[in-house]
N, C-alpha and C positions, 0 to 999 in steps of 0.2 A: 666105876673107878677101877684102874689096875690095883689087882692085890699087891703089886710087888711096892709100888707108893704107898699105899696106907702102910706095908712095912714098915717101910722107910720112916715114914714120921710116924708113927709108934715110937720106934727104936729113938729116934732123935729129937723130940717134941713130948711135953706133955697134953696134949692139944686131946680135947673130947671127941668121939666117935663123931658127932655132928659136924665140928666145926671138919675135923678132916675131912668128910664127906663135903662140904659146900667147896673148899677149896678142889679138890676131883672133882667133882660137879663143874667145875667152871676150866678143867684143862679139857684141850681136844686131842685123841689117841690116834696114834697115827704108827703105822709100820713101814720100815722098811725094807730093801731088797739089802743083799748084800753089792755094795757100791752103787748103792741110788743116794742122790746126793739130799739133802737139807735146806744146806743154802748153798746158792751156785756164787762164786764171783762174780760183784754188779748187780747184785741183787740186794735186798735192803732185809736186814736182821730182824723179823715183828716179832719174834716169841721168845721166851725164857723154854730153856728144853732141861726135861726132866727123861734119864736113860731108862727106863725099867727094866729093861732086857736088853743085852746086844753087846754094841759097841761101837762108837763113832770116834772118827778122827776128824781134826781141825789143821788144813793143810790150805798150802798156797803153791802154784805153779809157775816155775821163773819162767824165763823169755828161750831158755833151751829146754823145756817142757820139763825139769828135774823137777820133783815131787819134793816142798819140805813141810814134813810133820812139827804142827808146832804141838800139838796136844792132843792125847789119848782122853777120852770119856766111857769110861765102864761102865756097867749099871750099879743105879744107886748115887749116880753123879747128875753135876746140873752144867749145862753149856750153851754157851751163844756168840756174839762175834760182840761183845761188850760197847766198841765203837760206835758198830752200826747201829747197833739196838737202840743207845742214847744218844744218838745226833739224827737216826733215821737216814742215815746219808751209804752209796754202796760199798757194799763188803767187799772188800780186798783177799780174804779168803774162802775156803771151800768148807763147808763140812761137812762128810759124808760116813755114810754106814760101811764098817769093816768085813760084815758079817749082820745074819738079819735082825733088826734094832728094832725093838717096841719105843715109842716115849712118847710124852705127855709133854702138849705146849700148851703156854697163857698167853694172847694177847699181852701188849703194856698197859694198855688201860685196867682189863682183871686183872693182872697181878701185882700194880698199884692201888687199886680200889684194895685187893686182898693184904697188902701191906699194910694199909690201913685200918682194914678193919681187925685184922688178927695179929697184936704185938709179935708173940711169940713166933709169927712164921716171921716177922721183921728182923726179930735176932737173928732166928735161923740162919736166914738170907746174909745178913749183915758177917756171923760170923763162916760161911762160905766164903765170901768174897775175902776176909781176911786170908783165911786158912790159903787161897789160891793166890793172893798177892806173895804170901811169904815162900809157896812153893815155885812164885814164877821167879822171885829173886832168886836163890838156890840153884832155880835154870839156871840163869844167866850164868851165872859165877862160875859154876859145874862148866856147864858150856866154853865160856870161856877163858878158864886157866886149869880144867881137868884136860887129865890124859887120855885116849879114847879108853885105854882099860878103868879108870873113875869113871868116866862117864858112862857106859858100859854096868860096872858096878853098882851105879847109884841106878839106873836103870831095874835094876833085878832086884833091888830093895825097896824100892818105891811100887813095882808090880811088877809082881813073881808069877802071877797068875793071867799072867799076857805074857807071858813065853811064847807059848804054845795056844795064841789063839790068834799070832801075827807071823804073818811070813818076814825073812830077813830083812828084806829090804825095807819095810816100811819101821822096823827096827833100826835100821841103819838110817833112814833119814829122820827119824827123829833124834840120831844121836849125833847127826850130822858128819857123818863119815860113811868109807865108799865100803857095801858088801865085801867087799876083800878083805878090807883091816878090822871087819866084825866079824867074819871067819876066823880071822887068822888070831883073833882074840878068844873066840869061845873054843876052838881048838888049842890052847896054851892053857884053859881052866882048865878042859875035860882030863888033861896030860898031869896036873898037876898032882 
């Protein structure tokens, strides 16, 4: 099992050394390159993904090849294409490694079985899924009636600590605006 998930549910779970271990026991460790992808678009989502190290993005490619970031995964985070995963039908997005990514997947069938047999990773999961529903409305809203300096804003308080592990652009398409008006943003803070 990676030590950086037993962390993790430590920190977040009061769950006994055993049970943590059966759950690790039952993910498969997997590393990535930086920019090797996860899941490719048309491909069908089978794992719940746990980050232990790294960092992946959850991005889609329009029809003029423009890259848009819907979602950062740091470690310590959990990611999948939600759709895919429970309908089994292909993903419309990409997810890929930012930089080099350790993480831990479950089949649906083990981490259903694991659902069931361990409540408290049920909450766990349950309250993830909240926490992410409430930060996807926030998106939105941000998204669409902030300014690119809010949006920008909300950015650097939400994670301060991907500054500096994202190059601009990929900054900028997740804030959905062009490198120029996120220059021309964080040079009017640095001024400030």
């Amino acid at each position: 099992m990676h030590p950086e998930f037993e962390k993790y549910l430590v920190a977040n779970t009061s769950l006994t050394e055993d049970t943590i271990q059966d759950i690790g026991n039952n993910a498969i460790n997997k590393t990535l390159r930086r920019n090797e992808l996860l899941l490719q678009a048309g491909g069908v989502c089978r794992h719940k993904v746990f980050i232990a190290k790294g960092l992946l993005r959850t991005y889609s490619i329009d029809a003029n090849g423009n890259e848009h970031i819907v979602q950062f995964s740091p470690e310590h985070t959990w990611t999948l294409d939600v759709e895919s995963y429970d309908k089994e039908t292909p993903s419309l997005i990409n997810i890929g490694a930012t930089e080099p990514t350790e993480v831990l997947l479950w089949t649906k069938d083990d981490f259903n079985r694991l659902l069931n047999e361990v409540p408290e990773l049920r909450k766990l999961s349950q309250q993830i899924i909240s926490r992410n529903i409430y930060y996807s409305r926030q998106r939105i809203l941000t998204t669409l009636s902030g300014t690119p300096e809010e949006k920008y804003d909300d950015f650097i308080q939400r994670f301060p600590n991907l500054l500096s592990r994202l190059p601009l652009r990929m900054i900028a398409s997740y804030l959905g605006m062009s490198i120029k008006t996120l220059t021309r943003i964080r040079h009017t803070q640095l001024h400030r």
